[in-house]
N, C-alpha and C positions, 0 to 999 in steps of 0.2 A: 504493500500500500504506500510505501514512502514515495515514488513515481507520482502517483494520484493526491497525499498532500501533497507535494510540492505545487501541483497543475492548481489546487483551489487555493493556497496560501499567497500565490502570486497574482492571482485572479484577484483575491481581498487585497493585496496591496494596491494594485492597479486602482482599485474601486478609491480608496484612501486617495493615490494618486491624484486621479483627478476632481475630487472633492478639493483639493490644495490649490490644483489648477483654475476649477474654474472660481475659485473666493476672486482670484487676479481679475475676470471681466466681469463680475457681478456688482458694478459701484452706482447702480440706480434700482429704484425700484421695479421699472421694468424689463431690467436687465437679471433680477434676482427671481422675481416671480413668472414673466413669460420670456424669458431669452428674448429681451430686445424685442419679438414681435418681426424676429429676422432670420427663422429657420427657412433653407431650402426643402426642395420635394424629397430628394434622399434623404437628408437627415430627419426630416419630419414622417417621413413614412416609417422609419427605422427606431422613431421614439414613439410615434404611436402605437404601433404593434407589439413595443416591449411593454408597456403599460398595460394594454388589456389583458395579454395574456401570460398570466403567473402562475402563482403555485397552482392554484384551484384548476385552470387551463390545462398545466403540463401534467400535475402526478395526478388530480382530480379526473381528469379528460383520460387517462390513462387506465384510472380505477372504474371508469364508465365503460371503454371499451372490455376489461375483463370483466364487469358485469354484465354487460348486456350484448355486446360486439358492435358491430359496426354500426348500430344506431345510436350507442354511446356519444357519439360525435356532436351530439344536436345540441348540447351543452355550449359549447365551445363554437360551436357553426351555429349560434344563434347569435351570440358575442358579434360575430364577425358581419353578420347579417343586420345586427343593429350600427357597428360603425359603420357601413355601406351606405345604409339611408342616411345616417348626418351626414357624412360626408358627401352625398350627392344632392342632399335635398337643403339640410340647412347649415352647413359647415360654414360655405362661403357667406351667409350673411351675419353670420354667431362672429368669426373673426375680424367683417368692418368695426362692428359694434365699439369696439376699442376697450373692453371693458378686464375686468382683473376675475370677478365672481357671477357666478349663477344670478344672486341676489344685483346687484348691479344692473344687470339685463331686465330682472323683474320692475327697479323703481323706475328705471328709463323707460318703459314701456308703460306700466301702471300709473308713472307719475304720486304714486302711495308710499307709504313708510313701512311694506311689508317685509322690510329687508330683515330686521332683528329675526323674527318666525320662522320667512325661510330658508334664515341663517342655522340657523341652532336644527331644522330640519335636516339641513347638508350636510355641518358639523358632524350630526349623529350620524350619518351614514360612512363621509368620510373615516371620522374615528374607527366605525367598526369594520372598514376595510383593511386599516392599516393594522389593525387588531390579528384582523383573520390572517393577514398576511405573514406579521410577526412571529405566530404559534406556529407557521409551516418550518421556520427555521430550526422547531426543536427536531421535526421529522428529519431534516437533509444532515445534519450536524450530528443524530443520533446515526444514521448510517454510516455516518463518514468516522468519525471519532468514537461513537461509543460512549457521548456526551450526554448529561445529566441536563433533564427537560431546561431547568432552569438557565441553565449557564448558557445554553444554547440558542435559548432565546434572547438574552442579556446580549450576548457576543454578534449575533446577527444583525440584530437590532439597531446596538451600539455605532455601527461598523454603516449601516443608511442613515442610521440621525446625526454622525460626523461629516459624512459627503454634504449631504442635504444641508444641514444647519451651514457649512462651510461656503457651497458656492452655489446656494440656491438652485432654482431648474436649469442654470448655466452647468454646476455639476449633475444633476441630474439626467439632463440632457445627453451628456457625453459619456457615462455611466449606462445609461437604455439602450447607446447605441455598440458600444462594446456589446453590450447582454444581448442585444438583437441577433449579434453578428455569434455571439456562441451556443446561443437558443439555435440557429439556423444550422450550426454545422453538428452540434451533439444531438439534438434530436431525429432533426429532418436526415442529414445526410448520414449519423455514423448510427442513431440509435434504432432508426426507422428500418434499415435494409438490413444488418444485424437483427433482430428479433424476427422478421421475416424468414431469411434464413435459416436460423435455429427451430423455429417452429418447423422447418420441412417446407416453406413456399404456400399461396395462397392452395392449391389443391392439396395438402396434407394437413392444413388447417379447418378446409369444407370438411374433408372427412372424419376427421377425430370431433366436432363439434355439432351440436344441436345448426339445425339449416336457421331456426331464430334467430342466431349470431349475425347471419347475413342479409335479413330481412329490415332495410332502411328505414325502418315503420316500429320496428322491434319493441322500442321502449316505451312504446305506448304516446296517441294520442294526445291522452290529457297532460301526461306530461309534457311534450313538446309544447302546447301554447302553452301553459305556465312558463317555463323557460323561455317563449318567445316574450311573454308578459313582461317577464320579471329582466330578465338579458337584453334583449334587443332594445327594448323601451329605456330601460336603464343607462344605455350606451347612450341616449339623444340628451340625455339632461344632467348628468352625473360630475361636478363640479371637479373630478379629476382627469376625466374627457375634456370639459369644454377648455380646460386653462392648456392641454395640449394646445386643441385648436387655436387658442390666443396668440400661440408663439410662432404661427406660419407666417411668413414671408408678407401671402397675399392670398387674396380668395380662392385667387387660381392654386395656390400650392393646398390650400387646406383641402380643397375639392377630389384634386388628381393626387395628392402623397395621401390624402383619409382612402382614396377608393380601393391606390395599392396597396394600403396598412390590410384593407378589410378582406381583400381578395384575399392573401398572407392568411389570414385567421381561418377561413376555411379550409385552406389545406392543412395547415396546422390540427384543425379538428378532426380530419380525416386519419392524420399522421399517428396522433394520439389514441384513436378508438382502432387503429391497427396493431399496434404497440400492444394494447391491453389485451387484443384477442389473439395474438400470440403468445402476451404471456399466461394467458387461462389452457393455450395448449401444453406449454411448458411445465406448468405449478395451477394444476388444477383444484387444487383444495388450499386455498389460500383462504385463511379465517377472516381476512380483511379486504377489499379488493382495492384500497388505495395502497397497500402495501405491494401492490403488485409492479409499477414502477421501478421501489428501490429493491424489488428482490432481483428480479429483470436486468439493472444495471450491475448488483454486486456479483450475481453468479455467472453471466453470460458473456459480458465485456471485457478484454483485453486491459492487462496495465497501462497508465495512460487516456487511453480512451474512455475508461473508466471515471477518471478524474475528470476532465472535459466534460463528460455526459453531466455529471455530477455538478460543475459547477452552470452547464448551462438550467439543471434545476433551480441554484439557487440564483440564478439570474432571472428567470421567471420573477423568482420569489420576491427578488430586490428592487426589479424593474416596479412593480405594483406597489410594495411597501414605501419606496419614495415617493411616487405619483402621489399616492393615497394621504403621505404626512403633508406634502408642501399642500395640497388642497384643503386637507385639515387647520393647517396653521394660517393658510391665507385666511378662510371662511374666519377663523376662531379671531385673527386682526381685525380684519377690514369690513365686516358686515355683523360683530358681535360686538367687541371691544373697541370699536373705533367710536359705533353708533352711540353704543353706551354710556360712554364715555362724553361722546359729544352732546350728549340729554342730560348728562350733571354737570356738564361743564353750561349748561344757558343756550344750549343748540345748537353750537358750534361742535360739528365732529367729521364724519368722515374717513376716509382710508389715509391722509396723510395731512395733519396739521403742520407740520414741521416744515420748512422751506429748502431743509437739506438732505438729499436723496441720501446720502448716509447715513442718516438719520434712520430713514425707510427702511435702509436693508439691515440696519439693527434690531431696528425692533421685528423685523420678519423672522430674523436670523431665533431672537430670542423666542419667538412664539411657537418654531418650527422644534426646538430643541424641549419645549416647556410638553406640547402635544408628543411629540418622539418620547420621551419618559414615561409620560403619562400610559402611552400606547404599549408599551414596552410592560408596563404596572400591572395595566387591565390584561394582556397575553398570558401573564405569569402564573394569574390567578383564575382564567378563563382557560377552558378543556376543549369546548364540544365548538369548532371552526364551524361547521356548516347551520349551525342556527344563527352564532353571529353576523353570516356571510346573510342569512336570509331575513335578518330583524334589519340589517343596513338597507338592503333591496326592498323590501317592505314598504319601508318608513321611504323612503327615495320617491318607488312610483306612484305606492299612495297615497303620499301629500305632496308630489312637484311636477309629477307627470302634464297632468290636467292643464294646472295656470301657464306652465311653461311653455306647451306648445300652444295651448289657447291662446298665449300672449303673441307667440309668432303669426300664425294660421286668422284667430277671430279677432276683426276689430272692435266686433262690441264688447270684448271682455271687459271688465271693469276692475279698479281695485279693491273693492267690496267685495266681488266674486271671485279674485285672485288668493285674499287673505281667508276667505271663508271657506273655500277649497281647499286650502294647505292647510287649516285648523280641522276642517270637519274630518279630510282624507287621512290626517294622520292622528288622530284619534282615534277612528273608524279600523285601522291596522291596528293599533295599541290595544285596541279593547277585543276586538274579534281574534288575535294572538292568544292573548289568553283566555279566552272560550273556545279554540277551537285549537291551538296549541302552535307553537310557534312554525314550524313543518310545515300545516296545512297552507294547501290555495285555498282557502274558501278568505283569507283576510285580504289577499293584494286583491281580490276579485269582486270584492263586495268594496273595501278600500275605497278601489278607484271608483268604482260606480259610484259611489255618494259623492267622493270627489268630482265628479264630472257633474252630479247632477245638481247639487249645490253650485257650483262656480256659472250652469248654464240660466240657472232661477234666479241668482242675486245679482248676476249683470243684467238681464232683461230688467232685472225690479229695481234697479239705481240707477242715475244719472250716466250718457256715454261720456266714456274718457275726456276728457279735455281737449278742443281741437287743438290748443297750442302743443299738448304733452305730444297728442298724436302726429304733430308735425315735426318737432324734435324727434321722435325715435323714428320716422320715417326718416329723415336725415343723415340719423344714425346708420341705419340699413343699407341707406347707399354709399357708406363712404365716408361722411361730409359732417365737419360741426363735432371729430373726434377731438378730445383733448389733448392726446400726446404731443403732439408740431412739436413741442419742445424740448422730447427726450433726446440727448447725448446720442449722438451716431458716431460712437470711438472707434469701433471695430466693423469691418467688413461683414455683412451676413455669408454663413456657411453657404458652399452648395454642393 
């Protein structure tokens, strides 16, 4: 094994690496929270793709194909199907917007103050992303080392709230894109045709397994739209999606690098739900089927390649737990404690009182570090990933789905029905969670309905938006009447 640490312990230095590097070009605030607002289409396709798809995606997406086979995939190919539609349908107008947060887009449009609400909505979701993510690091650390849950999650943890907290989505950025590039070659190219292989080839695989395995449909109906419910809709409004999108170039890059990220995530789906069903021919009595991943890499893989495979898991794992903390800590600044702050302070507040960007990336720097602990806290103490994974998505589409695209899509919405919506809809999850148990559809399904049907009642029954508001975020939409003009262009945009 000393081949395979070596491969991940220079992988983690790398990550260190460039958290150092990029603190050097992160000296504004829009340079620390959406990289300047100046990714090209490679690199922007190549950080979105790392973001969606992590741990849940790689060993999750892995443990579906060994349970179910090749309809396992629809996990992961829903993901991918949800950044497809942003990016073709509303990516390119989400990035004129000019905006830092979900909530931002909401007052610009509403012209309302429901940013506090469905701040602390986002919050909650972001948090329990970086959460879920967190606790995957005891799985990859407990294969590789033989490492004690805790220290493992400390160590992993530690290791994205130093990059992160260091150089903002500047390191984060260059950090996804590394992890892109070793997700692509450990899974798809060395882990994908190895497993295949050892299973005997797709005809040794039909034979030794139920023909179900191969049946596209396999796992059931109802659960595919749940998943497209919860996954694809998720992907349109999800505050660690949209601050990707903030950091394209231009319309055109968010449109064309979101289309290539999303295309990427279905074969990735497919990639994964093969993986799984060769390793159910391999180790067919596996007591766990997320376990099936790391038994797969440790008994099958060659020295080296091993290590590679290994760390393109926890690149997975890294790519999401950053995305998920800087969203976390923007939200927990700039639409919580900014507001908040500015309501005790005589109504002066906002995302940046301060006149000096330094200023800005300090306090970002501190919020990112303060959530990363916190995250890190709540992992330690928290077991069961796939409820916290589904109370985050919950809480997400049944209280933001609605106002958000209503905001885009209807002009009548109002901000009475935007705030009513995000209170009813995410009560409506809360309460139906625990009556029907955390697992169940019956909460996003009933959720959103109240949410849509309250937000469609209480904009007909109040007053339409303001023409002025509605001429400003018209504005907004095209282009025009952004506030940045005046951020610092120190460095050439990647391409």
């Amino acid at each position: 094994m000393a081949v395979d640490y070596t491969v991940i312990v220079i992988y983690l230095a790398g990550m260190l690496a460039m958290g150092w590097w990029g603190m050097r070009r992160a000296k504004s605030k829009s340079e620390f929270l959406v990289a300047g607002r100046r990714l090209g289409p490679a690199m922007y396709s190549g950080t979105m793709a790392a973001i969606v798809l992590g741990g849940a995606s790689t060993i999750g997406g892995v443990g579906l194909g060994y349970k179910y086979g090749l309809s396992g995939a629809w996990m992961v190919f829903t993901i991918g199907l949800g950044l497809l539609a942003l990016s073709v349908f509303f990516s390119a107008r989400i990035a004129r917007l000019k905006v830092y947060t979900v909530s931002e887009m909401l007052d610009l449009r509403y012209g309302g103050r429901a940013g506090v609400i469905s701040g602390l909505v986002m919050w909650a979701y972001t948090l329990m992303l970086a959460v879920t993510s967190t606790i995957a690091y005891a799985t990859i650390f407990d294969v590789l080392f033989d490492m004690n849950r805790t220290l493992a999650i400390i160590l992993g943890g530690s290791i994205v709230v130093a990059y992160s907290t260091l150089g903002g989505m500047w390191s984060i950025t260059l950090t996804d894109m590394v992890q892109f590039v070793v997700k692509t070659i450990g899974v798809l190219l060395l882990l994908l045709p190895i497993a295949v292989v050892k299973a005997g080839g797709f005809s040794e695989m039909k034979a030794k397994l139920p023909t179900e395995y191969f049946d596209p449909l396999g796992i059931g109906g109802e659960t595919i739209f749940t998943y497209v419910l919860i996954y694809t809709f998720g992907m349109l409004i999800g505050q660690d999606i949209w601050q990707r999108v903030f950091t394209a170039r231009s319309d055109k890059t968010a449109r064309w690098g979101g289309t290539v990220a999303g295309t990427y995530c279905l074969v990735y789906a497919l990639a994964g739900a093969v993986i799984g069903t060769a390793a159910k021919v391999l180790y067919p009595n596996l007591a766990n089927a997320d376990d099936a991943f790391a038994t797969i890499v440790k008994d099958e893989l060659p020295v080296g390649v091993r290590g590679l495979v290994l760390a393109a898991a926890l690149a997975a794992v890294m790519s999401t737990s950053s995305g998920a903390l800087i969203a976390c800590a923007t939200v927990a600044n700039n639409d919580i404690w900014s507001r908040l702050r500015g309501l005790v302070g005589g109504g002066r507040g906002g995302a940046g009182t301060s006149d000096e960007p330094h200023d800005e990336v300090k306090g970002n720097r501190v919020f990112i570090l303060i959530m990363g602990v916190g995250a890190i806290a709540i992992s330690i103490a928290l077991n069961n990933v796939v409820e916290a994974l589904t109370v985050a998505y919950n809480l997400l589409v049944g209280g933001l789905l609605v106002p958000i695209l209503g905001g885009l899509l209807w002009k009548r919405g109002t901000a009475p029905g935007a705030l009513a919506s995000v209170v009813v809809g995410g009560l409506a999850v809360i309460g139906l969670m625990w009556h029907y148990g955390i697992l169940a559809n019956e909460p996003v399904y009933y959720g959103l309905l109240s949410s849509l049907a309250v937000y469609v009642v209480v904009s007909l029954a109040t007053p339409p938006t303001d023409a002025a508001v509605l001429a400003a975020w018209r504005e907004r939409l095209a282009g025009r009447g952004a506030p940045e003009s005046a951020e610092p262009e120190a460095v050439p945009a990647p391409r």
